[in-house]
Structure formats: structure tokens, C-alpha cells
C-alpha positions in Angstrom: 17.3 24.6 -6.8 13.7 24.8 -8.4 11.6 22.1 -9.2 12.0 23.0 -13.2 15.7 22.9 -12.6 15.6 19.1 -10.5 13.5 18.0 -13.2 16.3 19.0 -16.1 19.1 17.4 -14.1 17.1 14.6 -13.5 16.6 13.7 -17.2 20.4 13.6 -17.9 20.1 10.6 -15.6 20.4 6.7 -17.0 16.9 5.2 -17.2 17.7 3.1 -14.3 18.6 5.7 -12.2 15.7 7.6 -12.6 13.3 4.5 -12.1 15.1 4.6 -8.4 14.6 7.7 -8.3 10.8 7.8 -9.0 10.3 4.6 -6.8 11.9 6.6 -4.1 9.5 9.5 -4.6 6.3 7.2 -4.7 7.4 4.8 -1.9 7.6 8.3 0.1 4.4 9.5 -0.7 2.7 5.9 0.8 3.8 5.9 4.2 1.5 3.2 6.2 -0.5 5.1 9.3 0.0 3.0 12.4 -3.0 4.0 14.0 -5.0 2.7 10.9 -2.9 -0.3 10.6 -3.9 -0.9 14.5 -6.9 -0.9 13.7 -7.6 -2.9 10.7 -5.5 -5.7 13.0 -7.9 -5.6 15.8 -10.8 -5.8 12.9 -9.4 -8.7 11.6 -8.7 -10.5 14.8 -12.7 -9.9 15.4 -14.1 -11.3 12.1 -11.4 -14.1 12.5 -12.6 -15.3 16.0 -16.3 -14.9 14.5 -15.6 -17.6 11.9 -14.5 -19.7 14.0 -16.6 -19.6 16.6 -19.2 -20.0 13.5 -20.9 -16.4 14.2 -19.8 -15.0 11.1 -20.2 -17.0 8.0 -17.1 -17.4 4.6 -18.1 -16.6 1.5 -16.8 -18.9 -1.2 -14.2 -17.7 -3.4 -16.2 -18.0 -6.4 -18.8 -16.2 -5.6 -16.8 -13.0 -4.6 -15.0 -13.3 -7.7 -18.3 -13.5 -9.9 
């Protein structure tokens, strides 16, 4: 079936249906990379354990918000 042809069956679906369907599409396009999510953990970990070991400084919410 071609894309043109998906698309046209798709439209004779209820509005909910298609939401599902477009969620489904989008979710799949945004797959998390565990080797990035590794290592924005081990990041995190370090800046944590630098605040509170009071070699890294916070920055008040305000002021990053300004």
C-alpha cells in the first residue's frame, strides 16, 4: 500500500483514532539512546557530588529564569 493510499484510509478514521495513530507515529520517531542516557546519568551524578561537596556552586532559581 503507498503512502498516498495509507494516508486516504487513514482520514476515514474517527478523530480519536487517528490522534492514536499519530501519537504512535511520533512516540516512534523519539526512541531514547541508552548510550546518551548513560551518560547524562554519570554527568549528573558528577555535578551532584560537586554541590555537595561545595565544589560546584547552585544558581538560584530566579536568576536562571530572568
Amino acid at each position: 500500500m503507498s503512502n498516498k493510499e495509507i494516508l486516504k484510509q487513514a482520514m476515514k478514521l474517527k478523530p480519536e483514532e487517528r490522534f492514536l495513530i499519530i501519537e504512535g507515529l511520533i512516540k516512534s520517531l523519539d526512541e531514547p539512546d541508552k548510550k546518551i542516557d548513560s551518560i547524562w546519568i554519570e554527568e549528573a551524578e558528577k555535578r551532584l557530588k560537586a554541590y555537595r561537596t561545595g565544589k560546584l556552586k547552585g544558581v538560584p532559581m530566579e536568576k536562571v529564569f530572568r
